[in-house]
N, CA, C and O atoms as a printed pandas DataFrame, in Angstrom:
     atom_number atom_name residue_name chain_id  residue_number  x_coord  y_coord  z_coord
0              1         N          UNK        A               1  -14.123 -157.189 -128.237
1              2        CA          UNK        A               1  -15.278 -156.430 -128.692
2              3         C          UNK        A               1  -15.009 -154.934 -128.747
3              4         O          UNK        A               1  -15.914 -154.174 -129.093
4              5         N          UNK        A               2  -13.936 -154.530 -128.456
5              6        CA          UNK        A               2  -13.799 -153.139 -127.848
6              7         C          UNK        A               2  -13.296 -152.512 -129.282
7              8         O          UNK        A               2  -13.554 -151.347 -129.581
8              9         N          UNK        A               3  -12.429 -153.540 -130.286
9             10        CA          UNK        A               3  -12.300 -153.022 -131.723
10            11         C          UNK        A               3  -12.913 -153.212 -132.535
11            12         O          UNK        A               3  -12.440 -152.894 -133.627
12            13         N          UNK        A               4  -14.108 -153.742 -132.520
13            14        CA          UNK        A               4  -15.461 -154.165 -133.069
14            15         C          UNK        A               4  -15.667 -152.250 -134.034
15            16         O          UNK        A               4  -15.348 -151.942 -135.182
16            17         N          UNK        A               5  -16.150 -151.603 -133.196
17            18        CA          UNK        A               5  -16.286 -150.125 -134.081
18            19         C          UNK        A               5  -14.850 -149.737 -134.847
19            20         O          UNK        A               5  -15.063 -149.372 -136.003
20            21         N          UNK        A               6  -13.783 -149.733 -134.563
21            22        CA          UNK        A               6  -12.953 -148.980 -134.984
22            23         C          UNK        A               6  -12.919 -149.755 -136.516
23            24         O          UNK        A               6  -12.950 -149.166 -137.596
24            25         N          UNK        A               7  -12.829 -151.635 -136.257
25            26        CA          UNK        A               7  -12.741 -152.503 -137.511
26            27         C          UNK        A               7  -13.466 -151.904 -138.538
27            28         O          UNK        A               7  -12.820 -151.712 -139.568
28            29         N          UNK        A               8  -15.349 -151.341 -138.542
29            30        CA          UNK        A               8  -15.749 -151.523 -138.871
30            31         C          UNK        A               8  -15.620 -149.872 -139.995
31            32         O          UNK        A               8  -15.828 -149.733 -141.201
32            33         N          UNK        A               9  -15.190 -148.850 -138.919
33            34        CA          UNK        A               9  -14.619 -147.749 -139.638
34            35         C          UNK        A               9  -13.658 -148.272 -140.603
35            36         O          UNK        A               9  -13.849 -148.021 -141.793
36            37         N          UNK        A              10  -12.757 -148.892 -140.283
37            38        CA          UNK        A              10  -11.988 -149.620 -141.419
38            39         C          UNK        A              10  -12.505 -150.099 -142.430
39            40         O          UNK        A              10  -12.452 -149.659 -143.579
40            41         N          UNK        A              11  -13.086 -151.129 -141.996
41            42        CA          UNK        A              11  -13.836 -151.119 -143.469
42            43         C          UNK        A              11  -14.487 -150.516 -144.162
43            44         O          UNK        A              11  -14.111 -150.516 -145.334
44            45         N          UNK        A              12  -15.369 -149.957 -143.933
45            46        CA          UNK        A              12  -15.752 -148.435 -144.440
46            47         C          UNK        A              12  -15.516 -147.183 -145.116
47            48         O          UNK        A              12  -16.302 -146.399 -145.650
48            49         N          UNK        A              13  -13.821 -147.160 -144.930
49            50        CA          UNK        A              13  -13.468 -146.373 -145.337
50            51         C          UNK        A              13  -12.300 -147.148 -146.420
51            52         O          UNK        A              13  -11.347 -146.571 -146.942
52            53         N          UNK        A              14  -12.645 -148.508 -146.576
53            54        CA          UNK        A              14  -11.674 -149.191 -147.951
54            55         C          UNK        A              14  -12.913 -149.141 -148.650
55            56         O          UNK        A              14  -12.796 -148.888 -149.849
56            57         N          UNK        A              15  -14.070 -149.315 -148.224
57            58        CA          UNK        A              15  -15.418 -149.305 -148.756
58            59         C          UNK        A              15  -15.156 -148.026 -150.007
59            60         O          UNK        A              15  -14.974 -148.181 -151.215
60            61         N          UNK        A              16  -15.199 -147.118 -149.433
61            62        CA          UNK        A              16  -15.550 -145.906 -149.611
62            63         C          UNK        A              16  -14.116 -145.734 -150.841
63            64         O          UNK        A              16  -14.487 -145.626 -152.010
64            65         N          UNK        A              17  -13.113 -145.718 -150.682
65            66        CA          UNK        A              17  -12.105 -145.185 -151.074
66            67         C          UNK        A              17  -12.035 -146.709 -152.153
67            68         O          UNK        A              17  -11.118 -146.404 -152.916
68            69         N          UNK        A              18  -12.404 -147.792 -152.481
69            70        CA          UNK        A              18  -12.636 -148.424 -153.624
70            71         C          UNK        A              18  -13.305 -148.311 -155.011
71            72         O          UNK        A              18  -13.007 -148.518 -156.187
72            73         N          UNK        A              19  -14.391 -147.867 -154.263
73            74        CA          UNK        A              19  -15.224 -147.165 -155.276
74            75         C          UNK        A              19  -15.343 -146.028 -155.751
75            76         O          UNK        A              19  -16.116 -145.709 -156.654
76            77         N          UNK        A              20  -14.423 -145.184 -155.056
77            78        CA          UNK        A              20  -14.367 -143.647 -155.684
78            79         C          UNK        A              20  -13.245 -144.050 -156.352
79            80         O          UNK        A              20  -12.923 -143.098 -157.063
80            81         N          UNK        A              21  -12.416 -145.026 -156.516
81            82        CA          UNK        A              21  -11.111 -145.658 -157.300
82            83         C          UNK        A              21  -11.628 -146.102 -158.866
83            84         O          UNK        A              21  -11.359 -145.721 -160.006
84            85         N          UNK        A              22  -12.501 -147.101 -158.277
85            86        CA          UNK        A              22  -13.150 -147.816 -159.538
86            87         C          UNK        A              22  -14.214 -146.909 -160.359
87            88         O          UNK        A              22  -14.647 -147.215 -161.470
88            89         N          UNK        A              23  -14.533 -145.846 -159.698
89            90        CA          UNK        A              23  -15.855 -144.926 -160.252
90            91         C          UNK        A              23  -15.043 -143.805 -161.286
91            92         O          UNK        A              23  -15.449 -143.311 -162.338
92            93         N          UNK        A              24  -13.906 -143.630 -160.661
93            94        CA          UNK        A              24  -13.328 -142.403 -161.564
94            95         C          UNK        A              24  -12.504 -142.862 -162.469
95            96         O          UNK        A              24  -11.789 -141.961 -162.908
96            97         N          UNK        A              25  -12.227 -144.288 -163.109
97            98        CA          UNK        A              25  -11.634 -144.632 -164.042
98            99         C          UNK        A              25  -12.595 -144.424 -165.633
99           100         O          UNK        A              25  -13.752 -144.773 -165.870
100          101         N          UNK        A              26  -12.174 -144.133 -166.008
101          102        CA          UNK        A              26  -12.615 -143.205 -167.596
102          103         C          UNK        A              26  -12.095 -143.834 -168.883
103          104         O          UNK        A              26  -10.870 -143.714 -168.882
104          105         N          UNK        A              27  -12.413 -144.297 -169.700
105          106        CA          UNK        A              27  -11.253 -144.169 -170.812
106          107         C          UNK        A              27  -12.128 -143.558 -172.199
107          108         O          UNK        A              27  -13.076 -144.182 -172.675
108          109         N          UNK        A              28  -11.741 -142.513 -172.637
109          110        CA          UNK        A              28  -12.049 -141.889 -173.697
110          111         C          UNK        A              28  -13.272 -141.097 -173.147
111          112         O          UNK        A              28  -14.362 -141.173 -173.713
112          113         N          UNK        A              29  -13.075 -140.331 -172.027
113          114        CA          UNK        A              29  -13.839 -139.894 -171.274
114          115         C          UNK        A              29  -15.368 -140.482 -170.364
115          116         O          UNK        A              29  -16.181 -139.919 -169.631
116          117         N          UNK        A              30  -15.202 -141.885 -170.880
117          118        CA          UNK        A              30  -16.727 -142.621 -170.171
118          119         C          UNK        A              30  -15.972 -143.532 -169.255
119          120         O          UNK        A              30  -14.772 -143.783 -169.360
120          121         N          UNK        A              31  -17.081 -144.174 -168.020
121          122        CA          UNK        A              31  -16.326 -144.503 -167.002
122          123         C          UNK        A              31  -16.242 -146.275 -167.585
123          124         O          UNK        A              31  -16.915 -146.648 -168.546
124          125         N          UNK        A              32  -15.470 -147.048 -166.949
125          126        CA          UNK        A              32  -15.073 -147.844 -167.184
126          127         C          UNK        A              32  -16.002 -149.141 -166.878
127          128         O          UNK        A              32  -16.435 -150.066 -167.565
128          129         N          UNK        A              33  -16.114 -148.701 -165.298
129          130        CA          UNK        A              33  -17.252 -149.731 -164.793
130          131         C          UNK        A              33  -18.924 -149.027 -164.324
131          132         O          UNK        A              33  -19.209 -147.859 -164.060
132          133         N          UNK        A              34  -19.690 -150.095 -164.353
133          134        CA          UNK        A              34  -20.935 -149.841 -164.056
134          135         C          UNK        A              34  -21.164 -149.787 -162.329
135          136         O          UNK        A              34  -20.421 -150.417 -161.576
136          137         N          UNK        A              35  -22.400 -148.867 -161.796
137          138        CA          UNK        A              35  -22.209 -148.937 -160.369
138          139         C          UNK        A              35  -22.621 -149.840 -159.892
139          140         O          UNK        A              35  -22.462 -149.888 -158.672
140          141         N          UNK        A              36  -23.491 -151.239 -160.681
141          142        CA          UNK        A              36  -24.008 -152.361 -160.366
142          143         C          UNK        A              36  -22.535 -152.929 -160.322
143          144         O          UNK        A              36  -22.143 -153.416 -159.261
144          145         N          UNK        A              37  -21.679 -152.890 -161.449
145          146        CA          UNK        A              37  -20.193 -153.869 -161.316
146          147         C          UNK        A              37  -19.428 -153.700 -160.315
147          148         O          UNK        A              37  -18.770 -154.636 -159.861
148          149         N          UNK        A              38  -19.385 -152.323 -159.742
149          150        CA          UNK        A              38  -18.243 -152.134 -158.960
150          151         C          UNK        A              38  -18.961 -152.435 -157.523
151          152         O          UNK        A              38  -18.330 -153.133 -156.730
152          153         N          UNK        A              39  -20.293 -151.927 -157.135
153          154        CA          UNK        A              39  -20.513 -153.055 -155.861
154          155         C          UNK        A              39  -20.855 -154.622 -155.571
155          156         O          UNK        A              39  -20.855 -155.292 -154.539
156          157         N          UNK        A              40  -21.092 -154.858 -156.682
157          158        CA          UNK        A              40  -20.528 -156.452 -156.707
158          159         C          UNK        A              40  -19.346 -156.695 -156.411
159          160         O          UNK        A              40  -19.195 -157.463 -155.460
160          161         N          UNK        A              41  -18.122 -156.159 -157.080
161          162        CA          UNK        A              41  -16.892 -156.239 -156.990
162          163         C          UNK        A              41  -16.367 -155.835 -155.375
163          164         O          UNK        A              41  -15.818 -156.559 -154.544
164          165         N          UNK        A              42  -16.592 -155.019 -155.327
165          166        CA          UNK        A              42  -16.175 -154.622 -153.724
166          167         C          UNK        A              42  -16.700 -155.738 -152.709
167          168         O          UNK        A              42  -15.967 -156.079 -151.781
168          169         N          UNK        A              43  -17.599 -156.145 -152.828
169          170        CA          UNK        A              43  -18.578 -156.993 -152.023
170          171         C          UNK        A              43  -17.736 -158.567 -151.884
171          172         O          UNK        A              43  -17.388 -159.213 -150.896
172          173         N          UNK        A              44  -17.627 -158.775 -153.117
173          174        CA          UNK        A              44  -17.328 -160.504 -153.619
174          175         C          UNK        A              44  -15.540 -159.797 -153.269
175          176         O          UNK        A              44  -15.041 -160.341 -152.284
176          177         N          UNK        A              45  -14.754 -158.875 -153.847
177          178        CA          UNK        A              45  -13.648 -159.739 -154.069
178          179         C          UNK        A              45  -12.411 -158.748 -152.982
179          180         O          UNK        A              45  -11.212 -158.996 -152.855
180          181         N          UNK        A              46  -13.280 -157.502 -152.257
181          182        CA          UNK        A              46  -12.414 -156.974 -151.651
182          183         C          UNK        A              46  -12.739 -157.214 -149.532
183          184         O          UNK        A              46  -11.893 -157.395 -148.657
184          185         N          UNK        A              47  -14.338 -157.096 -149.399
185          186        CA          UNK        A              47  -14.365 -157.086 -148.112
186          187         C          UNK        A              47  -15.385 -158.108 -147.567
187          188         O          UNK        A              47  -15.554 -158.484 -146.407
188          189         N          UNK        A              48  -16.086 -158.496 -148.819
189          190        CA          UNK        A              48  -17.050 -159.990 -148.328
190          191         C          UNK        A              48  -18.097 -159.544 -147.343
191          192         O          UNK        A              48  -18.130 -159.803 -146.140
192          193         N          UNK        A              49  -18.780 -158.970 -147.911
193          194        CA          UNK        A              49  -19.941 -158.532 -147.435
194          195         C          UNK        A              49  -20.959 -158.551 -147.868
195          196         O          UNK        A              49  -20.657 -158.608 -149.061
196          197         N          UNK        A              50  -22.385 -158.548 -147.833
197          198        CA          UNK        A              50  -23.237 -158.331 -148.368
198          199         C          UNK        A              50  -23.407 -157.362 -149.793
199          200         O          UNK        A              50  -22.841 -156.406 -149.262
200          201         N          UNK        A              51  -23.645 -156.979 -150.805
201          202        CA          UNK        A              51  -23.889 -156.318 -151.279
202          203         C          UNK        A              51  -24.560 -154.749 -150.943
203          204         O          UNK        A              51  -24.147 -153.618 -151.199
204          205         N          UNK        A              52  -25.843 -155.275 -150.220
205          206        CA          UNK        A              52  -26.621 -154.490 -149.510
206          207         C          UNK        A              52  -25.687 -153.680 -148.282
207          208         O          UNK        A              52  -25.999 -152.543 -147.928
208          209         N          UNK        A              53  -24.918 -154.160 -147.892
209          210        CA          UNK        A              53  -23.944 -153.871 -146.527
210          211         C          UNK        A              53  -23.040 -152.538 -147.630
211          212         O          UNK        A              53  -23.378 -151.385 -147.361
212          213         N          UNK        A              54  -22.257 -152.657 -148.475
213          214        CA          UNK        A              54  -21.726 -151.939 -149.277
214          215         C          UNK        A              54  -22.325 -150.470 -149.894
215          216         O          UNK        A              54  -21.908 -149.314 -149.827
216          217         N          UNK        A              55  -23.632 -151.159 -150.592
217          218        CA          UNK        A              55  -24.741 -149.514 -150.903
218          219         C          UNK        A              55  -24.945 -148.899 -149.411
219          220         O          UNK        A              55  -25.267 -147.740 -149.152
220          221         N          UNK        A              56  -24.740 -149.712 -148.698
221          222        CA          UNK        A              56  -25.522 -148.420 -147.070
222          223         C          UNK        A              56  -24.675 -147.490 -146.914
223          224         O          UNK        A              56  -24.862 -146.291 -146.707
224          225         N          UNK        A              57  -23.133 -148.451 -147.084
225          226        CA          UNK        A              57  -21.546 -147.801 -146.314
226          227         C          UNK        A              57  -21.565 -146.544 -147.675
227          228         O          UNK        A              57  -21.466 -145.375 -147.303
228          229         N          UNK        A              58  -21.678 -146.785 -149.047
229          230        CA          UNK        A              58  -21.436 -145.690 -150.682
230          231         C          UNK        A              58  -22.504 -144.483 -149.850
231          232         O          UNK        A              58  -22.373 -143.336 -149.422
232          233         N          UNK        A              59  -23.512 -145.433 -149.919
233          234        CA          UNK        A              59  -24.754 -144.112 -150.116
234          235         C          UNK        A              59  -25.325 -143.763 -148.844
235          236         O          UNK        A              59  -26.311 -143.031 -148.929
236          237         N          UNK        A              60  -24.936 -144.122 -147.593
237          238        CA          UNK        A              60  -25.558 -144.011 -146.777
238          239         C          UNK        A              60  -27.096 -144.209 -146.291
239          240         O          UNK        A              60  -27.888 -143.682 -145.511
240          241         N          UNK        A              61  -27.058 -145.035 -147.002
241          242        CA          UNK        A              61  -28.862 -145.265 -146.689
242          243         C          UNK        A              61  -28.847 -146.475 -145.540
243          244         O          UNK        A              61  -29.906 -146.902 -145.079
């Protein structure tokens, strides 16, 4: 239980650093994916989490 917080910084910060990946891809200056696509995507295919769990970790809410 004692790496319970540190894990969760971990994830958090692939959280975080996925979507500023997937957000700044552009082509012909417009972005590539939608912010509905890319937290689906993060959710389903990188850390398996809730959806809702993902917008808290982006946006802090």
């Amino acid at each position: 239980m004692a790496r319970d917080p540190e894990l969760i910084k971990l994830r958090d910060r692939r959280i975080r650093e996925v979507f500023e990946r997937m957000r700044s891809k552009r082509v012909a200056g417009k972005r590539v994916y939608t912010t509905e696509y890319i937290l689906h995507h993060i959710s389903t295919e990188h850390v398996f989490v809730s959806t809702k769990v993902v917008e808290r970790v982006v946006y802090g809410k």
